[in-house]
C-alpha positions as CSV (number, residue, x, y, z in Angstrom):
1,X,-44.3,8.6,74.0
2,X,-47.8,9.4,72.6
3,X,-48.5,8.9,68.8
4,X,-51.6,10.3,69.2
5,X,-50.2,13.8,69.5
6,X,-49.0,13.4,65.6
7,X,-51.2,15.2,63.1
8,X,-50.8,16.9,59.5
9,X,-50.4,20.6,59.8
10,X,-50.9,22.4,56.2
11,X,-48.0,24.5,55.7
12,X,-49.2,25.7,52.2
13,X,-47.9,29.2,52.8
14,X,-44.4,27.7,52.5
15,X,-45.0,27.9,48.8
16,X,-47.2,31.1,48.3
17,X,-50.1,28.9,48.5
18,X,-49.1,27.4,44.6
19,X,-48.6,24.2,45.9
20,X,-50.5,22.0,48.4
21,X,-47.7,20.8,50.9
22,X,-48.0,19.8,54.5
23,X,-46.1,18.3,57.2
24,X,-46.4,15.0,59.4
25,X,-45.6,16.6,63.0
26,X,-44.2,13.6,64.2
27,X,-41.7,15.7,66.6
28,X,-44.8,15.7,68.7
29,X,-44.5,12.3,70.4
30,X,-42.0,13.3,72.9
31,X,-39.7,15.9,73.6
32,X,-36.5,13.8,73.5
33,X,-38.1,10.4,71.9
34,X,-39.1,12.1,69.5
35,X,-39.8,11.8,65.5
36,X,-38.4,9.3,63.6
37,X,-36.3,8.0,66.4
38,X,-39.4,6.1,68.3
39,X,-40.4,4.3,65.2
40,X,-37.2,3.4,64.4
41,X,-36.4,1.9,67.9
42,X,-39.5,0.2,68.6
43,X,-39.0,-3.0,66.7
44,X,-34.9,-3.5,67.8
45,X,-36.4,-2.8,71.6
46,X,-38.8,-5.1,70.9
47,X,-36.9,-7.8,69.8
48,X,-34.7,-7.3,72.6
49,X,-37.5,-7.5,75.0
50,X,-38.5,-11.0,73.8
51,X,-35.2,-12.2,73.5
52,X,-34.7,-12.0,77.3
53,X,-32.6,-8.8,77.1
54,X,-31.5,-6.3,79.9
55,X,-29.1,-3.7,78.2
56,X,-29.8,-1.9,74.7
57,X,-25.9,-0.6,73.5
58,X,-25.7,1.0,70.3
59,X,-23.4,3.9,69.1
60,X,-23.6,8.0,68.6
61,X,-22.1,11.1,68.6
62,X,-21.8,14.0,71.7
63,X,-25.5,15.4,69.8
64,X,-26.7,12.4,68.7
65,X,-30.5,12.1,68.8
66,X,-30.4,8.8,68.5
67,X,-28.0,8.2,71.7
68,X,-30.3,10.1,73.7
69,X,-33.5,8.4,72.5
70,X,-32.2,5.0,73.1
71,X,-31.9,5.9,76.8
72,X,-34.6,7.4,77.3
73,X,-36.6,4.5,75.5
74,X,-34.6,2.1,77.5
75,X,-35.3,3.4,80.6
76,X,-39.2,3.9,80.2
77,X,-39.1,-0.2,79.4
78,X,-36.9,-1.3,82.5
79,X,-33.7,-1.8,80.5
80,X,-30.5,-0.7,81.4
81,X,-28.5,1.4,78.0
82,X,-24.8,1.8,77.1
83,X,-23.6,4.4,74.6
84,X,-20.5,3.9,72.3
85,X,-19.8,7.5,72.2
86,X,-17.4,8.9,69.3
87,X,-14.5,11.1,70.1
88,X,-12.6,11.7,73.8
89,X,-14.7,12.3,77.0
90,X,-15.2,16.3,76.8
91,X,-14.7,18.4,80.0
92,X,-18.3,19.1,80.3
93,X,-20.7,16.9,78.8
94,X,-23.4,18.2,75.9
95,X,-26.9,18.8,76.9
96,X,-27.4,15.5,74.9
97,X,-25.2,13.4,77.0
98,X,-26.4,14.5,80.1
99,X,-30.0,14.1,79.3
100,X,-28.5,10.5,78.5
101,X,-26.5,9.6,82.1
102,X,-29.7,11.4,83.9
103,X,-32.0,8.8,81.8
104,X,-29.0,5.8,83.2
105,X,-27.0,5.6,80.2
106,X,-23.6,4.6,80.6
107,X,-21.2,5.9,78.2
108,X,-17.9,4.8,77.0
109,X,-15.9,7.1,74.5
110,X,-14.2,5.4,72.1
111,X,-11.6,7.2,69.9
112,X,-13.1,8.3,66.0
113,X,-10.4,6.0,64.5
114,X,-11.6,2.8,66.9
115,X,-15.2,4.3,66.6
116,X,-15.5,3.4,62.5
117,X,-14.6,-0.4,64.0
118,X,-18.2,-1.4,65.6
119,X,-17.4,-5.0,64.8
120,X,-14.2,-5.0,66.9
121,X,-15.9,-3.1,69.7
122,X,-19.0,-5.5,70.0
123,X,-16.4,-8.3,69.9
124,X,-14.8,-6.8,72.7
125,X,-18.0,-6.5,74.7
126,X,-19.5,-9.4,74.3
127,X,-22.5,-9.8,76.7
128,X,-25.2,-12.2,76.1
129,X,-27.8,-9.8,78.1
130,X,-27.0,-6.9,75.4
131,X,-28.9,-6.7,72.9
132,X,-26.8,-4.6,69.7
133,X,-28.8,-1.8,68.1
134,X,-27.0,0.0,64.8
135,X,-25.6,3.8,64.9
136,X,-28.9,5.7,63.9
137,X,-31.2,2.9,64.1
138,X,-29.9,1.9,60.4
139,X,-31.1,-1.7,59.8
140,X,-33.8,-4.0,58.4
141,X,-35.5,-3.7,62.1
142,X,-35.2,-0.2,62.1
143,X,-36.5,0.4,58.6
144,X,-39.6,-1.5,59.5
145,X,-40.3,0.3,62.3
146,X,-40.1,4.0,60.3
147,X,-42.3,2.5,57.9
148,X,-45.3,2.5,60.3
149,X,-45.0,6.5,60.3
150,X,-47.0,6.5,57.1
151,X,-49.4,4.3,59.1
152,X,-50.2,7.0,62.1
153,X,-52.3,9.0,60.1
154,X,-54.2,9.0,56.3
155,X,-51.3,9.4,54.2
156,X,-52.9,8.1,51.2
157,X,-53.7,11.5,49.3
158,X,-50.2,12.3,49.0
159,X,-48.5,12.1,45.9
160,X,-44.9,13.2,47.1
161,X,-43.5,12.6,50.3
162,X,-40.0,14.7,51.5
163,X,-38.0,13.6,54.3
164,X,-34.3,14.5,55.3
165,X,-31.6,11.4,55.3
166,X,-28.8,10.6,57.0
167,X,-28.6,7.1,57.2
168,X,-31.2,6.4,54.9
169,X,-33.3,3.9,57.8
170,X,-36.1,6.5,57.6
171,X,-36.5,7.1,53.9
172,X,-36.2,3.3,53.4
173,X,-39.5,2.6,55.8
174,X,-41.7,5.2,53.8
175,X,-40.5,3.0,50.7
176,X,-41.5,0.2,52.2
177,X,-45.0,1.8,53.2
178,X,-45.6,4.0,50.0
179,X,-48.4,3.2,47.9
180,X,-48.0,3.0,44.1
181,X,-48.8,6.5,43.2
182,X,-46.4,8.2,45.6
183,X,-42.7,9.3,45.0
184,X,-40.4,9.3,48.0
185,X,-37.6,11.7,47.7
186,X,-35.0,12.1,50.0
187,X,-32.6,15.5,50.9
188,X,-29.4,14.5,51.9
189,X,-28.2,16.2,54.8
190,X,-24.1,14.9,54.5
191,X,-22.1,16.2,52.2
192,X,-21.6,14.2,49.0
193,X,-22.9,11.1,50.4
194,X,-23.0,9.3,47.4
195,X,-23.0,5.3,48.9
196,X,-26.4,6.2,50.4
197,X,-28.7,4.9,47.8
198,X,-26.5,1.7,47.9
199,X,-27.3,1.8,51.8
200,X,-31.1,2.6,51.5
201,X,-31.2,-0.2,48.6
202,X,-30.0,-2.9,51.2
203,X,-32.9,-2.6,53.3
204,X,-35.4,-2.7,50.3
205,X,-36.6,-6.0,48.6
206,X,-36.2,-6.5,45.4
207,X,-39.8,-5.1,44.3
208,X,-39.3,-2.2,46.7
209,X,-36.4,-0.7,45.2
210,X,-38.3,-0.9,42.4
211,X,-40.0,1.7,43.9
212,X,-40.0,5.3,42.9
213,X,-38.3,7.1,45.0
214,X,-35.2,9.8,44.9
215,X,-32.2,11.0,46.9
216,X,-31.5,15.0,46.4
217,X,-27.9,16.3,47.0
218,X,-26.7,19.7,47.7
219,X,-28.5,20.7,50.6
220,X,-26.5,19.9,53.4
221,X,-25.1,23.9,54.4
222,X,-21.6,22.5,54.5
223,X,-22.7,19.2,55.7
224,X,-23.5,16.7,58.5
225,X,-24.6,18.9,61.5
226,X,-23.3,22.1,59.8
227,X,-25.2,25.2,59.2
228,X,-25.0,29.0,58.0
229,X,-26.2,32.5,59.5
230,X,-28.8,31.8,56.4
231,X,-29.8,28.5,57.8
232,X,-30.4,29.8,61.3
233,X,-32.3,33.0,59.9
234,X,-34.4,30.3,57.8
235,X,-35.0,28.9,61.0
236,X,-36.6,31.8,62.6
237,X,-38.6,33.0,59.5
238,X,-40.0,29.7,59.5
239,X,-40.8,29.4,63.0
240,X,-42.5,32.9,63.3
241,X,-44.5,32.4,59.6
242,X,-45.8,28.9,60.3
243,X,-45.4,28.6,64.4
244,X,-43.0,25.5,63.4
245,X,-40.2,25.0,64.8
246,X,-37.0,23.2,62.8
247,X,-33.2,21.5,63.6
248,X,-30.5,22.5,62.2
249,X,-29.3,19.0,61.4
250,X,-32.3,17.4,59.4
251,X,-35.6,19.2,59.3
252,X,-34.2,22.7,58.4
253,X,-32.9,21.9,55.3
254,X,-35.5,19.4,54.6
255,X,-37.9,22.6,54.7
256,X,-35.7,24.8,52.4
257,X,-34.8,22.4,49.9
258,X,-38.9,21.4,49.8
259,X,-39.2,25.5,49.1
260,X,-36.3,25.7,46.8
261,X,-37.3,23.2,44.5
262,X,-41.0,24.6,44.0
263,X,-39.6,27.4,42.9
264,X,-37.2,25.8,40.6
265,X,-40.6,23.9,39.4
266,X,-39.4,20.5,40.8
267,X,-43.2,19.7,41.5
268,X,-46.1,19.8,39.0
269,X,-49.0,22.5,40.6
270,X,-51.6,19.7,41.3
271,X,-49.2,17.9,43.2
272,X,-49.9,17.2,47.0
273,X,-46.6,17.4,49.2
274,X,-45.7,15.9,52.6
275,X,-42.9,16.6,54.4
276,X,-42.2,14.3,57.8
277,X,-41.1,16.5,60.3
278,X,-38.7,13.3,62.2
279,X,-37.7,15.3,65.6
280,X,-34.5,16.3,66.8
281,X,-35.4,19.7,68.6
282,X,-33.2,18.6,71.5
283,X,-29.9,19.2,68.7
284,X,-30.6,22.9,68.9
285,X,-29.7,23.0,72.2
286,X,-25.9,23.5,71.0
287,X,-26.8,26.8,70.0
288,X,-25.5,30.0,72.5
289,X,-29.2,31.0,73.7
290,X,-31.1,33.6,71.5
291,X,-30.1,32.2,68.2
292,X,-33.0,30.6,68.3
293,X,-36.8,32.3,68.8
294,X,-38.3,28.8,70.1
């Protein structure tokens, strides 16, 4: 994984040049590691590390970027990974899971009913060389560690800064990190996922979630992982207007709901906009090749 390779790309043309918005590539650090998912691993690997550790096991879905991260990241420190994956072993694996065994993941599937039970299932697995790391990342660790993404680069001219949520670990580091004049706001990508403020609030101290800072709904296409024929063209326009290329699950409708609400007049002109582009190209591959251009 190489930080270095982040930088701010001006996107301004997103807007018709009204506005001045740009975009953290942080999808740059690695092809599978990639965007939020390093920062928010780093600290809970770690931890681990220094605790005398052997075996990272967290929990994901058959796409999950986070799975897929978490072995890859394991296996570039010398740990062994175990994935508690949701839903009954498919016939063939996903391209995510495969990427996963081929980086020494093991994987157990666990049923969706048992899945919702993470207690029960660390209880039953109990290993004193494991160290536990949350579905997504979500936790105090991980928070910590996505709030050194404002840190990678100058940051500081931003008034606004957009990122897509899903369990909230992300958009409650850049709390953490914001400076007084900026406004974090936060596109939802699940459908009606109204405890997620509660959740982002948990990671926050007292004076942080003081903060200003907001979580937009109604931008999810259907929600969690879903998307339309319009999404997917959005995809495409986007990629050959700006060279940028988007997933479905987060940064795609992180990027139209930036564009829809400039031209609903959600940001004053003056204002200077940053989007965080967090990853998860390696998603896309669930697509039937050619829906995509990149």
């Amino acid at each position: 994984m190489n930080i270095n390779n982040i930088y701010i790309q001006d996107i301004k043309e997103l807007c018709g040049n009204t506005l001045s918005i740009s975009i953290l590539r942080a999808d740059l650090i690695d092809p599978v590691v990639s965007g939020n998912k390093w920062f928010k691993l780093q600290f809970y690997v770690r931890d681990a590390i220094e605790a005398g550790k052997t075996t990272l096991a967290t929990f994901g879905g058959p796409y999950s970027n986070h799975i897929v991260a978490t072995a890859k990241y394991g296996a570039t420190m010398g740990l062994q990974t175990v994935g508690f994956i949701r839903g009954e072993k498919p016939t063939y694996l996903s391209p995510t899971l495969t990427d996963a065994t081929e980086n020494g993941m093991t994987l157990h599937f666990v049923s969706r009913e048992d899945f919702d039970q993470t207690e029960k299932i660390i209880s039953h697995n109990q290993d004193p060389s494991w160290a536990w790391i949350p579905e997504g990342g979500y936790g105090i660790q991980g928070a910590e560690g996505a709030r050194t993404l404002l840190t990678i680069k100058d940051t500081h001219a931003f008034d606004t800064i957009i990122c897509a949520v899903g369990t909230g670990t992300m958009m409650a580091g850049l709390i953490k990190a914001a400076a007084p004049h900026q406004k974090i706001i936060g596109i939802s990508v699940l459908k009606n996922n109204l405890s997620i403020d509660a959740e982002i609030k948990a990671l926050l101290t007292s004076k942080e979630s003081k903060k200003n800072f907001e979580i937009i709904h109604g931008y999810d296409f259907g929600g969690y992982a879903k998307h339309t024929p319009a999404l997917i063209k959005y995809m495409n326009d986007t990629y050959k207007n700006l060279e940028l290329p988007l997933d479905f699950v987060y940064t795609a409708k992180l990027m139209y709901a930036a564009e829809d609400l400039a031209s609903k007049g959600k940001f004053e002109p003056a204002s200077k906009i940053l989007l965080i582009h967090s990853g998860g190209l390696q998603g896309n591959r669930s697509f039937k090749k050619g829906t995509l251009l990149f």
